[in-house]
C-alpha positions as CSV (number, residue, x, y, z in Angstrom):
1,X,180.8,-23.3,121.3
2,X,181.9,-22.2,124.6
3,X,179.8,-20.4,127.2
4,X,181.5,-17.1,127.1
5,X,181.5,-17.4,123.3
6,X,177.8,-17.7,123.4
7,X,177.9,-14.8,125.9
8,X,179.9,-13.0,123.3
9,X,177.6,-13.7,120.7
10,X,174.3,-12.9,122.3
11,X,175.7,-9.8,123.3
12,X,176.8,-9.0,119.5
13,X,173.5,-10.1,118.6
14,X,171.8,-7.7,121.3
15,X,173.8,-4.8,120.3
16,X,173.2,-5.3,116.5
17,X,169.4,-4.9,116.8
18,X,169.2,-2.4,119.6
19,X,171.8,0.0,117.7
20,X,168.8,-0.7,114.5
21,X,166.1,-0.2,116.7
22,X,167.8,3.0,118.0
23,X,168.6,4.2,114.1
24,X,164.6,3.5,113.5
25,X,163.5,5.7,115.8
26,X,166.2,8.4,114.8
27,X,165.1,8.1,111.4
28,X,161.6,8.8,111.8
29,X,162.4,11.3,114.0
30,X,163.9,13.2,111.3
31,X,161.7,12.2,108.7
32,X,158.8,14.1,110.4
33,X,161.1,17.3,112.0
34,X,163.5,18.4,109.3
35,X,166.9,20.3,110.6
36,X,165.7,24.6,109.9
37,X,168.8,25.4,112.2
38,X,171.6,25.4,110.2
39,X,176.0,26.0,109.3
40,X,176.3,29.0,106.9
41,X,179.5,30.1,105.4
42,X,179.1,33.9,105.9
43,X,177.1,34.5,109.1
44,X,178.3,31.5,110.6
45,X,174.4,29.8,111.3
46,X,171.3,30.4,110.3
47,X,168.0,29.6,109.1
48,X,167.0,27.1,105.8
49,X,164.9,29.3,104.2
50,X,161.2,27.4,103.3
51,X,161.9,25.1,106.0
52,X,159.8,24.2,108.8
53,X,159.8,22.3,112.1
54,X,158.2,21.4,115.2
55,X,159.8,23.4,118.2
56,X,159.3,22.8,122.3
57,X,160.2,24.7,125.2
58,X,158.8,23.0,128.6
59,X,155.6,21.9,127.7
60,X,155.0,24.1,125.0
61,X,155.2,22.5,121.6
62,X,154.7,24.8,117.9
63,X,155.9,25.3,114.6
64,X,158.6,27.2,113.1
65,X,158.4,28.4,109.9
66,X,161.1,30.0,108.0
67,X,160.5,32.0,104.9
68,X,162.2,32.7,101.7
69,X,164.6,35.3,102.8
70,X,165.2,33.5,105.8
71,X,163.7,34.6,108.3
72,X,161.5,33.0,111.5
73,X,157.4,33.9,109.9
74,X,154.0,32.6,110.4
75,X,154.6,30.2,107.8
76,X,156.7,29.5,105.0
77,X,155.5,32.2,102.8
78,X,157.1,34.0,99.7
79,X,158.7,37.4,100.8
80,X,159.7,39.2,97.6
81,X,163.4,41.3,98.2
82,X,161.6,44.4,97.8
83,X,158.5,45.0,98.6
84,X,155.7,47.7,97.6
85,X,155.5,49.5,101.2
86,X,157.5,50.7,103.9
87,X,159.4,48.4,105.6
88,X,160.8,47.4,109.1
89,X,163.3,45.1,109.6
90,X,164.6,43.3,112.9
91,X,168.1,42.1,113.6
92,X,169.6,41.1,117.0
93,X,170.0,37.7,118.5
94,X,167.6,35.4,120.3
95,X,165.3,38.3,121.5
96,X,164.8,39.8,118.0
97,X,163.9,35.9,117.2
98,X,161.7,35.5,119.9
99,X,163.5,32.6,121.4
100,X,161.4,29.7,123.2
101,X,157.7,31.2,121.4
102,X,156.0,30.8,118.2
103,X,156.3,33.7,115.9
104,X,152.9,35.2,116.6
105,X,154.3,35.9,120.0
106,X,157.3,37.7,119.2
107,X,158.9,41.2,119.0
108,X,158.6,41.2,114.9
109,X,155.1,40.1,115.0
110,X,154.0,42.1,117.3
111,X,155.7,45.3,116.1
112,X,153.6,43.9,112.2
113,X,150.1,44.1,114.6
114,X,151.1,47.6,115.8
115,X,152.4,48.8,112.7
116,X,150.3,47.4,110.0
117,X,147.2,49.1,109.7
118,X,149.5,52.3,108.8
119,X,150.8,50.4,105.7
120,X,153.9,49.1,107.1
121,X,155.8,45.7,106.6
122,X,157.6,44.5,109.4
123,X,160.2,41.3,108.9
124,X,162.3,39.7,111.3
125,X,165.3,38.3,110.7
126,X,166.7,37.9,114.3
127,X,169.0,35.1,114.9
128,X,169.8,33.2,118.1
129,X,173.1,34.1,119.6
130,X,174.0,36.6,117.1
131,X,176.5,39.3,118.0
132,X,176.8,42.5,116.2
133,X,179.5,41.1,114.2
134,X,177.2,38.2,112.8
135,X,174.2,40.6,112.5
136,X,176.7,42.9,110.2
137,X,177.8,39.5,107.8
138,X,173.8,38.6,107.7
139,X,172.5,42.3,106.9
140,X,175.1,42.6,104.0
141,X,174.1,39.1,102.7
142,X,170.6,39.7,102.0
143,X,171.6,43.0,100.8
144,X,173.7,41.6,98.4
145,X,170.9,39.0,97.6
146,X,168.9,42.7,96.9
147,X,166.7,42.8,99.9
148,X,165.6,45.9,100.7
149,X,164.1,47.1,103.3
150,X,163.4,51.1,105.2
151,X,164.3,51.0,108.4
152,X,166.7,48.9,110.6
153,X,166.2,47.5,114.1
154,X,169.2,46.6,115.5
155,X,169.3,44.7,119.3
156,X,172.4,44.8,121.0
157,X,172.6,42.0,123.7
158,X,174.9,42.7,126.5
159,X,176.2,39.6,126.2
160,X,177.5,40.2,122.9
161,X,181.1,41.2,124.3
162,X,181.7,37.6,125.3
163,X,180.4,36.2,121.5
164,X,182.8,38.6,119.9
165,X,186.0,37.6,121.8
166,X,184.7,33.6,122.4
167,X,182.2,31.9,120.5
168,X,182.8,33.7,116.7
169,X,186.1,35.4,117.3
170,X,188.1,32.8,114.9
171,X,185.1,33.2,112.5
172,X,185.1,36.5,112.8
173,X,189.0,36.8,112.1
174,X,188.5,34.4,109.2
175,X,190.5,31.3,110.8
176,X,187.5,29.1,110.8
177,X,185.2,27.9,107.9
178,X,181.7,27.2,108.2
179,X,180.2,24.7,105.4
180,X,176.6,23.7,105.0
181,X,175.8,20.6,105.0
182,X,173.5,18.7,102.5
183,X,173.5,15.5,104.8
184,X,169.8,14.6,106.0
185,X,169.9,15.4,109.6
186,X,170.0,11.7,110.1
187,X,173.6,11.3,109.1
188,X,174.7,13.9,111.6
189,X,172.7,12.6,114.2
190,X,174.4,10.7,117.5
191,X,171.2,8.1,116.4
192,X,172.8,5.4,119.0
193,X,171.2,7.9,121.7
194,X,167.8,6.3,120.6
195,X,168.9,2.7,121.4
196,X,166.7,1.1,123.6
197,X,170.0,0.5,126.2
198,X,170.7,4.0,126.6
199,X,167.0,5.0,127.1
200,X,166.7,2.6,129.3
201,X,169.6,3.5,131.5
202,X,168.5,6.9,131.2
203,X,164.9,6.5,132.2
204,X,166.0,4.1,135.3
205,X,169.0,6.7,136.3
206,X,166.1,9.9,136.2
207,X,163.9,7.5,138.3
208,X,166.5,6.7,140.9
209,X,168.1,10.0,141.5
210,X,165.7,12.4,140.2
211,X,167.1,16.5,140.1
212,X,165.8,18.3,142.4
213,X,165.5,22.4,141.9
214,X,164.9,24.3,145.0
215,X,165.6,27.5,142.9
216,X,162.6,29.7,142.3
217,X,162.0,31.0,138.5
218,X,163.3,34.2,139.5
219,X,166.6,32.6,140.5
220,X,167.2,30.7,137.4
221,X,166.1,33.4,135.1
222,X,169.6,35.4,137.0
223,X,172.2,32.6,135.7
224,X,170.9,32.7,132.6
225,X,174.1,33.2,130.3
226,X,175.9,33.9,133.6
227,X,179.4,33.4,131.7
228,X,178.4,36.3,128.9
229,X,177.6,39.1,132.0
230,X,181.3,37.9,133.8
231,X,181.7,42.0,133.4
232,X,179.3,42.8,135.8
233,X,180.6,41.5,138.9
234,X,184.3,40.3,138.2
235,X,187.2,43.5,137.2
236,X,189.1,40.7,135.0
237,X,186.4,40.2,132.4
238,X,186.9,43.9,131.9
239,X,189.6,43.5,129.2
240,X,187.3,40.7,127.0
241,X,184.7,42.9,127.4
242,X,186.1,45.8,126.2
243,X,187.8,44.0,123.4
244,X,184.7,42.9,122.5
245,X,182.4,46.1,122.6
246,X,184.8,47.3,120.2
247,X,184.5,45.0,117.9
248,X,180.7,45.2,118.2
249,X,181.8,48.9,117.7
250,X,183.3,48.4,114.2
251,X,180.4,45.9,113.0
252,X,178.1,48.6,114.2
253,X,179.7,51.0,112.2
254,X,180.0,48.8,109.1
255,X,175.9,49.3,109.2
256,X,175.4,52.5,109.5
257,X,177.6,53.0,106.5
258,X,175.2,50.0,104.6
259,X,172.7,52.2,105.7
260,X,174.2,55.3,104.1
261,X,174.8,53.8,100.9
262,X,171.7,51.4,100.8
263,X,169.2,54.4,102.0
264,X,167.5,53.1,105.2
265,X,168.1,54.5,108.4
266,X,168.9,52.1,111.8
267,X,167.8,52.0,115.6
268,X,169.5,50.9,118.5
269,X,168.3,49.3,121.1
270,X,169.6,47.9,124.4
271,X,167.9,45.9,127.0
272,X,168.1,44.7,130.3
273,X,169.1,40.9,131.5
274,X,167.0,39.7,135.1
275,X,170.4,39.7,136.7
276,X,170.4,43.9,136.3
277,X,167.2,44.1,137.3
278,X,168.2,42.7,140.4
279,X,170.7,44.1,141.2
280,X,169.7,47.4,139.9
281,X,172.4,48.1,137.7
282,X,170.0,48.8,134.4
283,X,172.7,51.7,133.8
284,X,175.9,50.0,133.2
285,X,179.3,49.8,131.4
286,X,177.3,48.6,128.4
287,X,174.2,50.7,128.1
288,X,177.1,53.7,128.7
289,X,179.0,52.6,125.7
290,X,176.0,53.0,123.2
291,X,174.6,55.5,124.9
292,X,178.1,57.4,124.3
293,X,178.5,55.9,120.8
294,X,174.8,56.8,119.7
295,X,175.6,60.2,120.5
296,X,178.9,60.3,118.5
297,X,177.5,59.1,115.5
298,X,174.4,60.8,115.3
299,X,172.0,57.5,115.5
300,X,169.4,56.8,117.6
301,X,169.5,54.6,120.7
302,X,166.6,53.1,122.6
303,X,167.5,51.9,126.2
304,X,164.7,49.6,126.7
305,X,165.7,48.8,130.6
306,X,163.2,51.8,132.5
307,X,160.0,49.3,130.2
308,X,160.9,47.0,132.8
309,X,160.6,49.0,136.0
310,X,157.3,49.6,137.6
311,X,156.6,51.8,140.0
312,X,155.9,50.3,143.3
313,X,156.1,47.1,141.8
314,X,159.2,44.9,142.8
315,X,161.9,43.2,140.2
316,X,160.6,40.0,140.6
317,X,157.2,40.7,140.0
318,X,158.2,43.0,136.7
319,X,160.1,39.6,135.8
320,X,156.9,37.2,136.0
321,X,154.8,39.2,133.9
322,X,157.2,40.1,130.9
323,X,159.6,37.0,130.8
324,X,159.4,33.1,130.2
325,X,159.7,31.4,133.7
326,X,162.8,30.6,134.9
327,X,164.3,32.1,131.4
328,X,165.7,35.6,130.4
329,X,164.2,36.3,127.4
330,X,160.6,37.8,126.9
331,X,157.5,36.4,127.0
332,X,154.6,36.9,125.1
333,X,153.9,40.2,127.6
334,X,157.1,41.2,127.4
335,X,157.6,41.3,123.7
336,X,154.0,43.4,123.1
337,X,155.4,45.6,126.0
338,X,158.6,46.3,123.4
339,X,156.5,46.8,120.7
340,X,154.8,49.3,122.5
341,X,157.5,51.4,123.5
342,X,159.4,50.7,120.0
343,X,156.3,51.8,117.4
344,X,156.0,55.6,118.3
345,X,159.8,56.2,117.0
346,X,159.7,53.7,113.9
347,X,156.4,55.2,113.4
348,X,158.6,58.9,113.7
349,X,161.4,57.8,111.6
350,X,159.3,55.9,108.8
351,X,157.4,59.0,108.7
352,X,160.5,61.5,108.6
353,X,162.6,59.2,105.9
354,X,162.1,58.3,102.0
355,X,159.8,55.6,101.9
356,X,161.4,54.0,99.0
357,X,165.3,53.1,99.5
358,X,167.4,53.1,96.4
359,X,167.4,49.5,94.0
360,X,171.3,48.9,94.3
């Protein structure tokens, strides 16, 4: 056998094993973290409902539980569809889920601490990077599954204009398919990541030219989702956005009328990004629209933003006790801090409402 034959060979050899070793580590990997995030054919993605996994932002490490209806919980308990007390329920997009902190720390559970002593159920079902338009498809499919549920907490993100016109518009128009897949998440893993060559080459490349950030948290946390808030700053994402609060319009509309028929009435809310608090622009062509919309359709509208001004105290500061570090979504302070301001009128509107909502 020739040299370069036998260099050949070895080589073969090498990769045979480290691509094994690599699909080793990926399986157990998946053995021990199953896949909770998933495809779903009418909202697009969701949740495995009785699913569970371990989650990680930074250094902080927890577990997600999902429960029967689908929805992010303390664990993966049994929710029955309709349940024997008044009940909240929260919809919206990564804040509503409590992105980047275990449940105990979000918006839902912290509205449950507020609100359950007075008999009240609170459930979340928020979704990461939801838009109105996936929030509509979701609501309607657990109605039709014959969930009930009160009252209805609906977020509206204000980057949703860019979701509705980018990320789901072809799903939204019906031009794309979303199938769930049975796979084990091993099989739709790129498992050759785990090889032993590529960490290697990954671990020495880190080592040699290392990343440095000279941007404080503040900084970061204002190019968040940069590309979604275009609107503020440049007159020719105008037309996108537009385009896209009206479809967030329509989907908007399309609960109410659930609402209507299903007997539970819905809240609005609207919230500031770190970028407005900067730059001081908490009222905006956003807020405007569902401030103006609210008040054409006779439903009401929480503006969140003035929770996050403090007298004397300066953006920046405001931003480092109420949102993860370097992030724009809420931290554990900042989500109590909504609560706060949000149980008063659920409080109101659970009180002024039927408390049971009709069983079809």
């Amino acid at each position: 056998m020739s040299r370069w034959k036998k260099i050949l060979f070895l080589l073969l050899i090498w990769l045979v094993l480290d691509l094994a070793g690599g699909s080793i580590v990926a399986w157990k990997i998946t053995r021990i973290e199953p896949w909770v995030r998933t495809k779903d054919p009418v909202t697009h993605h969701g949740f495995r409902p009785m699913e569970s996994q371990p989650e990680q932002y930074g250094p902080h490490r927890w577990m997600m539980y999902i429960n029967s209806l689908g929805g992010k919980d303390a664990s993966c308990r049994e929710v029955p569809k309709v349940g024997d007390r008044p009940r909240v329920a929260v919809f919206g997009d990564s804040f509503a889920e409590g992105w980047g902190l275990p449940y105990e720390q979000s918006l839902p559970a912290h509205l449950q601490t507020n609100l359950g002593s007075g008999g009240i159920e609170v459930l979340g079902f928020g979704v990461a990077s939801y838009c109105p338009s996936l929030t509509e498809k979701w609501m309607r499919k657990l109605l039709d599954q014959g969930v009930r549920w009160d009252l209805a907490v609906v977020l509206i993100d204000a980057g949703d204009s860019w979701e509705e016109t980018h990320d789901y518009k072809k799903f939204i128009d019906g031009q794309e398919k979303m199938k769930v897949s049975n796979k084990p998440r091993f099989f739709r893993l790129k498992w050759y990541e785990y090889s032993l060559t590529v960490q290697t080459v990954t671990a020495l490349h880190r080592a040699l030219f290392p990343k440095k950030d000279t941007r404080s948290a503040w900084e970061m946390a204002q190019e968040g989702n940069n590309w979604k808030l275009l609107w503020l700053k440049k007159p020719e994402a105008k037309s996108w956005m537009t385009e896209g609060l009206q479809q967030s319009r329509k989907a908007i509309e399309s609960i109410l009328e659930m609402g209507r028929r299903k007997g539970f009435q819905v809240i609005l809310a609207v919230y500031p990004y770190p970028v407005m608090m900067a730059q001081g622009r908490l009222d905006n062509e956003h807020t405007r629209f569902w401030r103006e919309f609210s008040e054409g359709n006779g439903v009401s509208l929480i503006d969140l933003s003035p929770r996050f001004v403090d007298a004397g105290v300066s953006p920046e500061e405001t931003y480092g006790k109420y949102f993860i570090p370097g992030d724009f979504h809420w931290n554990d302070g900042g989500n109590r801090r909504v609560a706060e301001h949000l149980t008063p009128f659920l409080l109101e509107k659970i009180k002024s409402a039927e408390i049971r909502a009709p069983a079809n």
